[in-house]
N, C-alpha and C positions, 0 to 999 in steps of 0.2 A: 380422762376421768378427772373431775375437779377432786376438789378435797370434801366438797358435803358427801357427795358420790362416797367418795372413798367411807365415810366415817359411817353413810348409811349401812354400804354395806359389809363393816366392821360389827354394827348391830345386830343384822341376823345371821353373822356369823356367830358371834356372841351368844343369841341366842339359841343357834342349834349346838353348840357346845354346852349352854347351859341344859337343855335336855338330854343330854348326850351322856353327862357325868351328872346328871340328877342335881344339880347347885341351886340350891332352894335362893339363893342369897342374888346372885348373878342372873337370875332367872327376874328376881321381883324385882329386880333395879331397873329394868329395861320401859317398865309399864309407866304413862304418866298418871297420874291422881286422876284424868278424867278419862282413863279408856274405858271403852265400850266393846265387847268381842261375841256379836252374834251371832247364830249357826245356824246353816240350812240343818233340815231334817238328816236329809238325805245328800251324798253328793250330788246327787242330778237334778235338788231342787233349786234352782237358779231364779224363780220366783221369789224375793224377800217376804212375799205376803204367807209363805213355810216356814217363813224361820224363827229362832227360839233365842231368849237371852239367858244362858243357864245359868249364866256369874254376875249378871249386872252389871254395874258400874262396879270398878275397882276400889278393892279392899283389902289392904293390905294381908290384915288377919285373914280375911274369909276366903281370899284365892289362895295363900301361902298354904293354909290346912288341905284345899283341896287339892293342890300339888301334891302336897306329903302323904294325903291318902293313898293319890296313883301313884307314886314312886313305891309307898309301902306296898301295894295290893298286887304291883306289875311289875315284872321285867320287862326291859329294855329290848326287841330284836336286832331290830334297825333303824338309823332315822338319815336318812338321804332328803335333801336338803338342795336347791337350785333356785340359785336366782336369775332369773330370765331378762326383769328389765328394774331400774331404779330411772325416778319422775323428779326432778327440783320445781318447785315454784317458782318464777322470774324474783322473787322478794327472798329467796335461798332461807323460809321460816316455816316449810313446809315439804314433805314429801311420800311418798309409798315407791313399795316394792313388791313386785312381782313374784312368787316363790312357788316352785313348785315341790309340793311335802310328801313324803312317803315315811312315815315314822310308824313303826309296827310294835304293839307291845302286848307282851301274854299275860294272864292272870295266874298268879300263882296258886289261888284253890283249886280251880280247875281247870287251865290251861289254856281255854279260850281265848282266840285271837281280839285285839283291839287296837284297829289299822285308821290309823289319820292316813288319809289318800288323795290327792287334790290339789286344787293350785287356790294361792291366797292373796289377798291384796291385805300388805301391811303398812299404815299407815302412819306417819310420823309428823310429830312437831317440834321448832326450836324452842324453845325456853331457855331466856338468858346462856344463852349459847352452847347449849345441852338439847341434844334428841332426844325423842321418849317417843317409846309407842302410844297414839292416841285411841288406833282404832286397829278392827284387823278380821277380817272377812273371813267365817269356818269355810271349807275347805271345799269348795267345786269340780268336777271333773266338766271337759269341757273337750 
């Protein structure tokens, strides 16, 4: 494993620890200024012509609130977490990784489940020699 390797996936380790322990802070550093994180409907719509932009482009404020909604609204059950494959670009200024997600979380009014389940393509850029999520695929069953 080279060293981008390594450092990608120190990032979505990263990032499942920052959902892990709820870390508003360690969570938003990961994103760059231009991500884009669209969602199929459903898992099994694998058609992008289903899919939805709930968040937009990245905003600091506007994802950070929506985070601390669900932190507020939900407990944590589980979030298991696998990464299957990591991609370099031959130019090492570009990459994604493969994850397979099962993060479960309950509502605290009424207990209702709310299961991220699926596998993801997270996509990364270097920036003056810093990764940052650019992009990052809702979550497929496949």
């Amino acid at each position: 494993m080279n060293a981008s390797e390594e450092e990608i996936r120190e990032i979505v380790n990263r990032e499942t620890e920052a959902w892990d322990k709820q870390d508003i802070d360690k969570l938003m550093s990961l994103f760059h200024p231009d991500m884009v994180w669209p969602w199929p409907r459903t898992e099994d719509s694998h058609d992008p012509m289903d899919w939805v932009l709930e968040l937009g482009r990245f905003d600091y404020d506007r994802w950070k609130k929506g985070w601390l909604d669900l932190f507020a609204s939900h407990r944590l059950i589980h979030n298991n977490r696998k990464t299957l494959k990591i991609v370099l670009s031959e130019e090492d200024d570009g990459a994604f990784a493969v994850v397979d997600v099962d993060t479960l979380w309950r509502r605290l009014d009424d207990g209702k489940d709310f299961h991220w389940k699926g596998r993801a393509c997270k996509i990364y850029t270097k920036v003056n020699g810093i990764w940052k999520m650019i992009g990052h695929t809702g979550l497929l069953q496949y």
